[in-house]
Backbone bond lengths (Angstrom), bond angles and torsions (degrees), N, CA, C in turn:
res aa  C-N    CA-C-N  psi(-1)  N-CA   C-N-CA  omega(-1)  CA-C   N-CA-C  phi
1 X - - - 1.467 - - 1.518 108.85 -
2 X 1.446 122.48 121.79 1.309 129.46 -176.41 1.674 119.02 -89.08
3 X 1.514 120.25 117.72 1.429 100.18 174.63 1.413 108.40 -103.88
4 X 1.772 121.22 23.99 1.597 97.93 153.30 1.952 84.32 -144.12
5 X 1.362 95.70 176.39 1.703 117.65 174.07 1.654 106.66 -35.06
6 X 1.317 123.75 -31.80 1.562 108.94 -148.70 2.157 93.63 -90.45
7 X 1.603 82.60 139.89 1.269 77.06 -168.10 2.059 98.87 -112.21
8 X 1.201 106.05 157.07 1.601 119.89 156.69 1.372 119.21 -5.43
9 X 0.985 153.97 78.23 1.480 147.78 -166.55 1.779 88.66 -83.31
10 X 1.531 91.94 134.72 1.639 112.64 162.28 1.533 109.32 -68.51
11 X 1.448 111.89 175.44 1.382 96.13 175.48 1.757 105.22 -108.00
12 X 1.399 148.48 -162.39 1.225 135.08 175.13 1.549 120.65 -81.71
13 X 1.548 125.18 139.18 1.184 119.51 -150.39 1.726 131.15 19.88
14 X 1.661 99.95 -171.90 1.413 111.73 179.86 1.446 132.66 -61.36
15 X 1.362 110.57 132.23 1.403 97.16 174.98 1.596 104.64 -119.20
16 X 1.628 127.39 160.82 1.352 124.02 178.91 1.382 112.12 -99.45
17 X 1.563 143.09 128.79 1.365 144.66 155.14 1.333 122.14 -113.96
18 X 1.162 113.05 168.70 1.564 123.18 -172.82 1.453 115.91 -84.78
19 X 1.016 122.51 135.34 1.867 108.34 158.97 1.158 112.97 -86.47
20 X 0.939 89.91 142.11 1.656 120.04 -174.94 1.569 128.41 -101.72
21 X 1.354 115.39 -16.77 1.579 126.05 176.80 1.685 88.27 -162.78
22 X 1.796 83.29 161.02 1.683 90.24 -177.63 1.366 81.39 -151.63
23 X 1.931 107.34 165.76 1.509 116.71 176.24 1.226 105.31 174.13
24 X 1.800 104.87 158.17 1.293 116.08 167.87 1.688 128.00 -129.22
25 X 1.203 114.51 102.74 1.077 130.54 171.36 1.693 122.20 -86.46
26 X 1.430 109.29 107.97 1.222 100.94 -156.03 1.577 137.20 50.59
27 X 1.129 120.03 -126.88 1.974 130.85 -165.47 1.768 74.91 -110.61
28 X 1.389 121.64 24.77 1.939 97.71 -166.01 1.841 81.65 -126.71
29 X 1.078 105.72 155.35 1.773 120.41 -170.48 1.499 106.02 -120.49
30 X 1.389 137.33 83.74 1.727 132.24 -179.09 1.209 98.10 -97.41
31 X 1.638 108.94 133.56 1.651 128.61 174.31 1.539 97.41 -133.02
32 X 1.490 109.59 158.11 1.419 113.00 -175.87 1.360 95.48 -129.50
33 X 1.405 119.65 175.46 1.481 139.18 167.27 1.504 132.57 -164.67
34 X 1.238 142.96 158.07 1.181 131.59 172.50 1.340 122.44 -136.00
35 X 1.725 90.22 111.97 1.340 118.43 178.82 1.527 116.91 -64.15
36 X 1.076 132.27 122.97 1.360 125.49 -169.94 1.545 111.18 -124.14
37 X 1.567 112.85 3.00 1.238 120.62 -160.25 1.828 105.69 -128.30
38 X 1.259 84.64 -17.03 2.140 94.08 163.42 1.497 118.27 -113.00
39 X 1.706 95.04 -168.62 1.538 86.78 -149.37 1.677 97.51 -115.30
40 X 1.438 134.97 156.25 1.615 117.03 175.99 1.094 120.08 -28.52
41 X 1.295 130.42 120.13 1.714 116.24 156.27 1.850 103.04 -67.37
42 X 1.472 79.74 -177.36 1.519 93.26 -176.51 2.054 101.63 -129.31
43 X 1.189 115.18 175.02 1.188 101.07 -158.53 1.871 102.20 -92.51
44 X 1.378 104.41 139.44 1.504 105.83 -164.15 1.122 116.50 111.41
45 X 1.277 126.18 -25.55 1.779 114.03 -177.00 1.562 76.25 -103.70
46 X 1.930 106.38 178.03 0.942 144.32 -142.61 1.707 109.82 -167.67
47 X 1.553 98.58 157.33 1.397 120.93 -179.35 1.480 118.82 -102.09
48 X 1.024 112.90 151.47 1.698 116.73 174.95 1.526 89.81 -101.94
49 X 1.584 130.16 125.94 1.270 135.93 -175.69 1.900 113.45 -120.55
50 X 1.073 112.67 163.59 1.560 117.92 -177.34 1.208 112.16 166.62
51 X 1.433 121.37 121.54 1.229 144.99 -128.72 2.023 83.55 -93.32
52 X 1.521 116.68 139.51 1.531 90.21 -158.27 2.057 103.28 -94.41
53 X 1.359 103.11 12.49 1.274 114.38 -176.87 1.771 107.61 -132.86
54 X 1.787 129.00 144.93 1.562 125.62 176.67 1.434 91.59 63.55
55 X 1.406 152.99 43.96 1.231 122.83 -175.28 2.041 86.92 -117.59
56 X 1.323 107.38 100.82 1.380 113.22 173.86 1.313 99.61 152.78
57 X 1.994 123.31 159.76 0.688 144.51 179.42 1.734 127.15 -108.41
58 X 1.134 102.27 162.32 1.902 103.60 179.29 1.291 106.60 87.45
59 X 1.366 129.83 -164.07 1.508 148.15 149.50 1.020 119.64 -67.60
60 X 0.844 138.27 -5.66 1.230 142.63 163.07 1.739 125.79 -107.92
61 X 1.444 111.19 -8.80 1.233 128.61 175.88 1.939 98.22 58.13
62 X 1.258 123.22 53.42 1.350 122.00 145.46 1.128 121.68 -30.30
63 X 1.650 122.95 117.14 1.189 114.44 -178.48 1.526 139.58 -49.55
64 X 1.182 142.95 168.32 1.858 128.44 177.47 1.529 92.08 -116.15
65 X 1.296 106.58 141.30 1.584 119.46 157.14 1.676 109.40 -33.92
66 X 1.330 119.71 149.18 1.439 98.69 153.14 1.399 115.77 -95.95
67 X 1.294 124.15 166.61 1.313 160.70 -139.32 1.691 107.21 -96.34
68 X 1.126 124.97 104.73 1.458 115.10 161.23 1.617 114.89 -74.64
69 X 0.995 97.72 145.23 1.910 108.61 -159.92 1.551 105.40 -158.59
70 X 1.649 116.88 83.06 1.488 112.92 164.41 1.529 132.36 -38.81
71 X 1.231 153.29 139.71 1.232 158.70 -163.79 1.694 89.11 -72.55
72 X 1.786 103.30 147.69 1.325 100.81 157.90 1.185 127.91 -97.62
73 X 1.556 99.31 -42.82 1.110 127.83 161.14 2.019 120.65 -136.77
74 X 1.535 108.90 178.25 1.731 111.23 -172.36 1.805 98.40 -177.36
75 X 1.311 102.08 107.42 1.383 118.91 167.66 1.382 124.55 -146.86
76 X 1.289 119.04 121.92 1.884 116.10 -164.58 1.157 123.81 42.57
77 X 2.008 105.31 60.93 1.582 94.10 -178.79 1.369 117.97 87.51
78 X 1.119 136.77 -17.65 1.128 136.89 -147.76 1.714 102.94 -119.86
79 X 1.140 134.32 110.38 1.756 143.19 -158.95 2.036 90.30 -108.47
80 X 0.938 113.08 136.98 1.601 122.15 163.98 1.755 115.19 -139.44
81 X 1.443 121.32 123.73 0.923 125.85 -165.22 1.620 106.04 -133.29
82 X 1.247 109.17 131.99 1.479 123.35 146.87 1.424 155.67 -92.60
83 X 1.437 123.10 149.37 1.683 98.90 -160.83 1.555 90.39 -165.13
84 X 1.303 119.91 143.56 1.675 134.74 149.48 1.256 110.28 -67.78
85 X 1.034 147.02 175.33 1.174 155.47 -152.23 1.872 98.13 -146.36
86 X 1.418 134.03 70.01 1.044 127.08 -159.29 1.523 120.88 -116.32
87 X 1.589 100.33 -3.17 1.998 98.63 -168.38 2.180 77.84 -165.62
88 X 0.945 103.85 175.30 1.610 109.12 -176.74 1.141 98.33 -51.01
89 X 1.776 118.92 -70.45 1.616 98.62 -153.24 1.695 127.52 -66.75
90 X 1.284 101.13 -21.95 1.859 88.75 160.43 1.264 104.05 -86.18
91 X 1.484 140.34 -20.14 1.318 104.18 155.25 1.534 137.53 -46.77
92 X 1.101 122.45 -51.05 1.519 143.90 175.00 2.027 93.56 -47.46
93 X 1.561 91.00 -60.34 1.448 92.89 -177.06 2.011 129.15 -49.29
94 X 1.486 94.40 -33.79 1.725 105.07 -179.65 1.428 90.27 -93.66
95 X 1.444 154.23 -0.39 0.837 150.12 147.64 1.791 128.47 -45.60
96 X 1.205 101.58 -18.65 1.923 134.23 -165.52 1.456 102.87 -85.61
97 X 1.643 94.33 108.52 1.930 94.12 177.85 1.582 96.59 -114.13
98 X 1.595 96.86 -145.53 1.859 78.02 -157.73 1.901 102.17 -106.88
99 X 0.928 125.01 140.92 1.297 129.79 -165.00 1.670 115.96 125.99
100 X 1.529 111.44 -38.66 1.130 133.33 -172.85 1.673 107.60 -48.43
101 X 1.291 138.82 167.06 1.560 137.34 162.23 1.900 104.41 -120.82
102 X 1.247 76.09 117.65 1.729 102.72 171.81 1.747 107.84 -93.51
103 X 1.292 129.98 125.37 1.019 136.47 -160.26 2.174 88.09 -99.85
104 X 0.950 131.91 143.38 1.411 136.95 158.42 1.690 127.57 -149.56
105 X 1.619 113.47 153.64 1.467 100.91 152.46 1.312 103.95 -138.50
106 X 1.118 110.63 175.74 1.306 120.91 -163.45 1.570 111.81 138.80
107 X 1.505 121.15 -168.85 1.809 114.29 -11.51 1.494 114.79 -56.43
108 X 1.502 128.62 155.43 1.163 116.17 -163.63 1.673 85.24 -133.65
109 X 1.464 99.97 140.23 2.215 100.68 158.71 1.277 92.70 114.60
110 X 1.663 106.62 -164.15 1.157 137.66 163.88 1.399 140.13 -81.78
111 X 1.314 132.54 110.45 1.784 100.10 -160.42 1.817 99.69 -100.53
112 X 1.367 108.99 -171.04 1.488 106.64 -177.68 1.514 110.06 -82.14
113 X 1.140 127.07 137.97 1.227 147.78 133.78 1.539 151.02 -19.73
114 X 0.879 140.25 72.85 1.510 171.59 -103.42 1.777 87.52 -76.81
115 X 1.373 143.69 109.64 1.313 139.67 136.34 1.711 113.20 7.03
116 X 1.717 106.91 125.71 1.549 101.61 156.64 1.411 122.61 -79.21
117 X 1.468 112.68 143.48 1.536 102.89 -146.85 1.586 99.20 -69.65
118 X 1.360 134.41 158.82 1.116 148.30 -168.32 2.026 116.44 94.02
119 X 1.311 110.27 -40.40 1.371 104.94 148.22 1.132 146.75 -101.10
120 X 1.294 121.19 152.20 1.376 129.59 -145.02 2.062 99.97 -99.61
121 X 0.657 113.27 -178.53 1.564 126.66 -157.58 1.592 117.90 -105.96
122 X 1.500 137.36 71.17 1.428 106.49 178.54 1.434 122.27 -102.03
123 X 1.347 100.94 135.72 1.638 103.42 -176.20 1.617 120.35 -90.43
124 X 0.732 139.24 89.59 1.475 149.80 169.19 1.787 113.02 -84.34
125 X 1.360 91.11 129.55 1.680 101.50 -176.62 1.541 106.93 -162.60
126 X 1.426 100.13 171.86 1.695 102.25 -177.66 1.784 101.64 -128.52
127 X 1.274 111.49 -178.32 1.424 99.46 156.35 1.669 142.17 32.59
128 X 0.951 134.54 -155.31 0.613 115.49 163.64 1.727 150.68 -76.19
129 X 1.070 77.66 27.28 1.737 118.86 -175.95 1.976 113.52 -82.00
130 X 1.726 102.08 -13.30 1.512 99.09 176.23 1.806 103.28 -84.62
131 X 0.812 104.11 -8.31 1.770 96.63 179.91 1.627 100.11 -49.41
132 X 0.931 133.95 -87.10 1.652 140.59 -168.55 1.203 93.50 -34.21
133 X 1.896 118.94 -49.89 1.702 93.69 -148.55 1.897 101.82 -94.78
134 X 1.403 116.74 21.39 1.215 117.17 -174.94 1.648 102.53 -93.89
135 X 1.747 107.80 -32.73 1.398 116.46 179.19 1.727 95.04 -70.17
136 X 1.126 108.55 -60.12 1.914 99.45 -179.98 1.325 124.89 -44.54
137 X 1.491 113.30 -20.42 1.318 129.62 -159.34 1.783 98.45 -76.74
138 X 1.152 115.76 -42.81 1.373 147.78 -137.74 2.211 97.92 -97.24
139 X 1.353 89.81 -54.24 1.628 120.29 173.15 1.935 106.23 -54.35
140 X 1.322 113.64 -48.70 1.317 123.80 -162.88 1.840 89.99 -91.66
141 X 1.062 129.07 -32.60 1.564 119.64 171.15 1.650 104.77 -70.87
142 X 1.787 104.56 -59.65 1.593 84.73 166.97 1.803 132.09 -38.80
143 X 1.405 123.17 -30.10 1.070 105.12 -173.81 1.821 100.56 -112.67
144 X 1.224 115.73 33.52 1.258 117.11 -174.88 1.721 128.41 50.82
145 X 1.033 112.53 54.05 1.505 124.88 -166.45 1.139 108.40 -136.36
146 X 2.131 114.44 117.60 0.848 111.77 177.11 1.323 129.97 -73.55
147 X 1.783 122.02 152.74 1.255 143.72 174.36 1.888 124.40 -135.71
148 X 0.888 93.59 152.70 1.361 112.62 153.88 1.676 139.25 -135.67
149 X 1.715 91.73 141.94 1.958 85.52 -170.62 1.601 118.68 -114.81
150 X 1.171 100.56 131.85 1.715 102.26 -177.57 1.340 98.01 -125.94
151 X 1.636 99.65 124.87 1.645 113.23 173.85 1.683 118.34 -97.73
152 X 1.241 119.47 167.58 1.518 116.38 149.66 0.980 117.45 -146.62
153 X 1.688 118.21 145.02 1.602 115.59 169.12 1.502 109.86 -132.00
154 X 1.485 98.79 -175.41 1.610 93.08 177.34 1.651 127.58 -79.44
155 X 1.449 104.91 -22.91 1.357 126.39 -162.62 1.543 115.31 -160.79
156 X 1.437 126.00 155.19 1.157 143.43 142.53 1.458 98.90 7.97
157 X 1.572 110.20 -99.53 1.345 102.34 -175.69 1.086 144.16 -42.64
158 X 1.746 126.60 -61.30 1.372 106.32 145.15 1.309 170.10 -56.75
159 X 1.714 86.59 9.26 1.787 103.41 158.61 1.404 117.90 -63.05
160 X 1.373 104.79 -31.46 1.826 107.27 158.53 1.597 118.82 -22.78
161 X 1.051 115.36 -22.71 1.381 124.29 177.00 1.174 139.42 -93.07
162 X 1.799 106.43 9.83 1.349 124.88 -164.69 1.587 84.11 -118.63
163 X 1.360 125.14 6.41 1.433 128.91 170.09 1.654 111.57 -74.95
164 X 1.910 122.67 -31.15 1.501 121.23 172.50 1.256 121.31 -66.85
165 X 1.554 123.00 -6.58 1.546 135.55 169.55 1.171 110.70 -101.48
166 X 1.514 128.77 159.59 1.355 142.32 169.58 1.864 102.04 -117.67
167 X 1.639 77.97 114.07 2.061 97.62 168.05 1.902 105.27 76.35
168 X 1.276 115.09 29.59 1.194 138.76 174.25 1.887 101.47 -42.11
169 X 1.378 133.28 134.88 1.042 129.56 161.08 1.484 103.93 -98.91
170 X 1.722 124.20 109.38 1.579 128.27 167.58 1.008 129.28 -60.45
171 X 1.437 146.86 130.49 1.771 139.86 135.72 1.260 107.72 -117.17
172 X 1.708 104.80 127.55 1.511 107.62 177.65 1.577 114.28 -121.88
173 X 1.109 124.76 137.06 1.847 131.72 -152.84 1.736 99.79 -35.72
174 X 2.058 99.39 -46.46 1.372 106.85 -172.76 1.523 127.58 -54.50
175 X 1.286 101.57 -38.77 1.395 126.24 -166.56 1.598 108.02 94.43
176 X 1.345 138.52 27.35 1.123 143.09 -152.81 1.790 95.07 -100.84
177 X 1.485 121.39 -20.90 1.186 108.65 -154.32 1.947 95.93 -138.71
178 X 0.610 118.86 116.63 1.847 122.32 177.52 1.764 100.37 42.09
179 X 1.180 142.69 -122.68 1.409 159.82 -118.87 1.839 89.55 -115.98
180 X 1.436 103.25 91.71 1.593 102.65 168.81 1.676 108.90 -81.98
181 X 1.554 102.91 132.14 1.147 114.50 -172.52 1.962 110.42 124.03
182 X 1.269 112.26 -166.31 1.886 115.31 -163.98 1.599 93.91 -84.17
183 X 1.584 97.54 154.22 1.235 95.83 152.44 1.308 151.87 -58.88
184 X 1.489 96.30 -36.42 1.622 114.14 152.37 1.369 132.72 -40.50
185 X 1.361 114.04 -15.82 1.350 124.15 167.82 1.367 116.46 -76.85
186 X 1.286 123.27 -25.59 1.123 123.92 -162.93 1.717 101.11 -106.31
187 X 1.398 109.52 -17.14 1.502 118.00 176.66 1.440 98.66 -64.67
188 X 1.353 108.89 -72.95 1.825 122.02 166.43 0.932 116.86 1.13
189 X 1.749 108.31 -74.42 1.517 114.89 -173.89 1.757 121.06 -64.70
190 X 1.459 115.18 -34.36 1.076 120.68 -166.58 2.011 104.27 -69.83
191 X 1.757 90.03 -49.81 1.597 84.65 172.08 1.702 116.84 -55.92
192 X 1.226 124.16 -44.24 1.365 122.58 167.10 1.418 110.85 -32.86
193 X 1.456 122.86 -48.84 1.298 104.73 -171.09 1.707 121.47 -96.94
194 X 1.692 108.73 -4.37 1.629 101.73 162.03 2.291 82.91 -158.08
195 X 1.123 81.95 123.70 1.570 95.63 178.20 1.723 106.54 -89.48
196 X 1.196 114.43 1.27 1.882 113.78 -163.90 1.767 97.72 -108.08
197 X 1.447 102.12 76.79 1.626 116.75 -171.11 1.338 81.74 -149.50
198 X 1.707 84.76 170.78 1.563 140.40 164.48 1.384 113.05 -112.05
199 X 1.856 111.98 117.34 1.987 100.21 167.60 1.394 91.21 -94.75
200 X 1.970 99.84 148.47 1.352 84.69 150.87 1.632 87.48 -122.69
201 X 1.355 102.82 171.50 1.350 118.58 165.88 1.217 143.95 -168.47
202 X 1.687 133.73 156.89 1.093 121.38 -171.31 1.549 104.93 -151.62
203 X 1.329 115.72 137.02 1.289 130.55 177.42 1.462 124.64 165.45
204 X 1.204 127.76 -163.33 1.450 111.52 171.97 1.468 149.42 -25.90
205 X 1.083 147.03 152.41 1.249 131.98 -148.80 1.940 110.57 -83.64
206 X 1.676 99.67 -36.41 1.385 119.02 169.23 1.251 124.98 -62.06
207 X 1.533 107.38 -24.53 1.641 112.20 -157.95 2.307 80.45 -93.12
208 X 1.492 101.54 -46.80 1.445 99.72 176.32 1.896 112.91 -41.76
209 X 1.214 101.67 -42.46 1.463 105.88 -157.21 1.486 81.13 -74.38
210 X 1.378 134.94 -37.48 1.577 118.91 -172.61 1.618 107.18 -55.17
211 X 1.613 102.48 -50.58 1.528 98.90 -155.69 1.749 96.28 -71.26
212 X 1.069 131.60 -20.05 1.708 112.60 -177.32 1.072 105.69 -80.27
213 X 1.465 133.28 -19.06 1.418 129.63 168.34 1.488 109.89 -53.39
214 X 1.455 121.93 -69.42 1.237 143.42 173.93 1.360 103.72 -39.06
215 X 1.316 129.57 -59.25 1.653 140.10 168.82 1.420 113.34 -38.28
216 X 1.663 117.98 -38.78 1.194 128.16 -155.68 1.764 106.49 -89.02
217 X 1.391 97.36 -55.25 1.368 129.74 161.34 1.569 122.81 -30.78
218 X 1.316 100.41 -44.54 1.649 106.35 -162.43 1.672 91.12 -115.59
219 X 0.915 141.42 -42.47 1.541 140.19 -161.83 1.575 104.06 116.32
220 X 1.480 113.36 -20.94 1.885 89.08 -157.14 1.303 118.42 -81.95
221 X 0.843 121.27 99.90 1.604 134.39 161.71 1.434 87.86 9.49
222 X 2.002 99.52 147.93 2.064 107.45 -179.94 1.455 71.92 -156.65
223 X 1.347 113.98 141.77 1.294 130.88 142.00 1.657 130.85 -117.76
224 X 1.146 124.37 113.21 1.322 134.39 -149.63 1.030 117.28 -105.12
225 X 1.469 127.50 116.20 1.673 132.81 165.79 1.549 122.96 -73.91
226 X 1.417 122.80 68.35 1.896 121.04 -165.66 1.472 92.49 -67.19
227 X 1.156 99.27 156.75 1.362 128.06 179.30 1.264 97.82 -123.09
228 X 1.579 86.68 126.14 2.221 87.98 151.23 1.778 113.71 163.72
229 X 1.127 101.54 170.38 1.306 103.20 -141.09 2.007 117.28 -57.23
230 X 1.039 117.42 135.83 1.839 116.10 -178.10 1.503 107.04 -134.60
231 X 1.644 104.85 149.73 1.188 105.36 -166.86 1.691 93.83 -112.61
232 X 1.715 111.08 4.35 1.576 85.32 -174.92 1.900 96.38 -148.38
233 X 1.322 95.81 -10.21 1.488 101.93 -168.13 1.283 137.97 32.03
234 X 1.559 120.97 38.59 1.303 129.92 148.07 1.751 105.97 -142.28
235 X 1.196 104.44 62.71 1.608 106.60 156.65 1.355 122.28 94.20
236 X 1.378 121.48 -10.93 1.890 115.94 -134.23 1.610 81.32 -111.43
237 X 0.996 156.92 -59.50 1.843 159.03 -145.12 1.154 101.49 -96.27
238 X 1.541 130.60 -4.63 1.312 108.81 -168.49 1.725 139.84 7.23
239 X 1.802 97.42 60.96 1.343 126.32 158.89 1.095 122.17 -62.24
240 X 1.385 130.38 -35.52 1.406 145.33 -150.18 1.505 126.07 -118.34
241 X 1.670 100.43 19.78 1.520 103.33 -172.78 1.510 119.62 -58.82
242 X 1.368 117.72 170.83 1.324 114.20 161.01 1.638 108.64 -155.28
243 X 1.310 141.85 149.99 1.199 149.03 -172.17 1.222 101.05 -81.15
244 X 1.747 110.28 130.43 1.586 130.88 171.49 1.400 92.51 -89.58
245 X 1.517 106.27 155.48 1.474 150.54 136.16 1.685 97.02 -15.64
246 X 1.297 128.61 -42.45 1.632 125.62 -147.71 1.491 91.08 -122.12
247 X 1.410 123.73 -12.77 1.880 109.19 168.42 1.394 91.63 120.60
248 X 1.479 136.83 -50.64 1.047 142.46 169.79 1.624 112.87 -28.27
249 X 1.452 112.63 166.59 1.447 123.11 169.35 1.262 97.03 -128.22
250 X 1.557 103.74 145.52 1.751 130.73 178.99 1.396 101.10 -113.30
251 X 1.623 120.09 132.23 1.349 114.89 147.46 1.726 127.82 -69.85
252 X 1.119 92.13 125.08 2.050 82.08 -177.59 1.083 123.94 -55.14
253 X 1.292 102.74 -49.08 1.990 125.59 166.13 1.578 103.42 -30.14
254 X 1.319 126.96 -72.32 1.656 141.18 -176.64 1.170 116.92 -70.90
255 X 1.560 105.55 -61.76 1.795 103.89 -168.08 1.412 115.20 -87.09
256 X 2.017 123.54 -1.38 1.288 136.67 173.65 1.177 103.83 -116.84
257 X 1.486 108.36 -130.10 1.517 132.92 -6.96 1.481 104.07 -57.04
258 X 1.436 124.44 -9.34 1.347 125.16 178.84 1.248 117.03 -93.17
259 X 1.560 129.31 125.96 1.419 118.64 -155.99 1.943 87.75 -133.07
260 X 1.111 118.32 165.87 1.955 112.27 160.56 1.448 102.72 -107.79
261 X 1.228 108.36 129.63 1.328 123.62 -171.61 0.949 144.12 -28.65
262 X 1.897 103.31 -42.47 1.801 137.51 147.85 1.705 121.17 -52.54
263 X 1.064 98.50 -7.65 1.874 119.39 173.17 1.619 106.51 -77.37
264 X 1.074 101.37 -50.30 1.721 113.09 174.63 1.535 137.03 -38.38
265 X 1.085 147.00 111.10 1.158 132.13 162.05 1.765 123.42 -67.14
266 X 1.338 115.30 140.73 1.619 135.86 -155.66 1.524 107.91 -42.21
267 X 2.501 96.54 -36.70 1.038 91.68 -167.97 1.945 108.75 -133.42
268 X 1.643 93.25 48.32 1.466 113.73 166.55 1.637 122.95 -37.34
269 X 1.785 98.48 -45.65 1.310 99.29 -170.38 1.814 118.64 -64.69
270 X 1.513 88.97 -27.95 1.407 98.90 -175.01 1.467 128.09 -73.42
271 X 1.560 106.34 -19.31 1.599 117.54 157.81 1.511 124.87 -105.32
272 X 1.270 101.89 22.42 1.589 102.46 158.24 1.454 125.61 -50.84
273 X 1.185 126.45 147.63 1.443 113.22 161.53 1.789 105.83 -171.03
């Protein structure tokens, strides 16, 4: 958790490490490793990942982009990452048991931002979108600062994922798991009952566009982790734009992945890509 602008500097190019633990929690894939050659991330930035062996497709094994992949967690050396398994390269990637070499750099981005003192912290996320706010989650107990966490998923199974938080409030689309219906519902209510917070959050791009509405709407400060797709994750392809508040374009990779909500333009979602 950052209390000014300067963020984590990666170190120069790739380095290769081992995994060290592997697992499956639910439809969600956690592998660990220990980096001994970078520096703490902070919660919100992220790694560029690639499995350091099979990492490509066809007959010829064409290489795959690597993978942006927020931290879940990072203590003594120790990197933990989560991932769905949704297109090859997180397949290949949840494929990674322990012995294996995971190629990475990082930490790469922006991480979240430390509460002004007197408000308290709510984390709202969907999917695979609690990784960041489980490391923040973790950061704000280290420094004794209250929070609260509200998750969402689609189903049963991926509520499995409300397991990287402690005392998580659920809503899942089905109604299969605590609070049927959006997460945003449950944001709603909570601001109803003390509006003198911070959201942070991370998850889908729609559920984002809800909470800056809501952010925008009400006054309370949102700081947002977007996700989305990069081919190099420090700045250079500008793959990863997104529309400012001021007309301008931000790379997510550089000027995020953590953005404040009021940074945004009305109609960001619509030039995603």
């Amino acid at each position: 958790m950052s209390t000014a602008a300067d963020r984590v500097q990666a170190p120069f190019g790739s380095r290769t490490v081992t995994i060290s633990g592997a697992e499956e929690i639910g439809p969600y894939s956690v592998f660990s490793c220990f980096d001994t050659e970078g520096p703490q991330p902070t919660a919100g930035q992220f790694y560029m990942l690639a499995a350091a062996e099979r990492w490509g497709g066809g007959d010829d094994e064409r290489p795959y982009l690597p993978r942006a992949i927020s931290v879940l967690a990072a203590a003594d050396n120790q990197l933990s990452f989560v991932l769905e398994a949704v297109g090859p390269g997180t397949e290949r990637l949840s494929e990674l048991t322990e012995g294996d070499g995971l190629r990475l750099v990082g930490p790469l981005g922006n991480g979240f931002r430390a509460p002004e003192e007197g408000r308290r912290a709510i984390l709202c996320g969907g999917g695979i979108g609690v990784a960041p706010l489980a490391m923040l989650q973790q950061e704000l107990i280290a420094a004794e600062l209250d929070s609260v966490s509200l998750l969402g998923f689609r189903d049963y199974e991926h509520a499995a994922g409300a397991e990287f938080l402690i005392d998580a409030q659920v809503a899942t689309d089905d109604g299969s798991v605590g609070h049927g219906g959006l997460v945003t519902e449950l944001l709603l209510a909570e601001l109803e009952r003390d509006s003198t917070a911070v959201i942070y959050s991370c998850g889908p791009p729609q559920m984002l566009e809800a909470i800056r509405a809501i952010s925008i709407a009400t006054g309370v400060p949102a700081q947002l982790a977007l996700e989305a797709p990069m081919a190099c994750g420090y700045g250079a392809c500008y793959g990863c734009v997104v529309k400012s508040a001021d007309g301008s374009f931000r790379r997510t990779c550089l000027d995020g992945p953590v953005v404040a909500a009021e940074d945004l333009a009305v109609d960001w979602l619509a030039g995603e890509r």
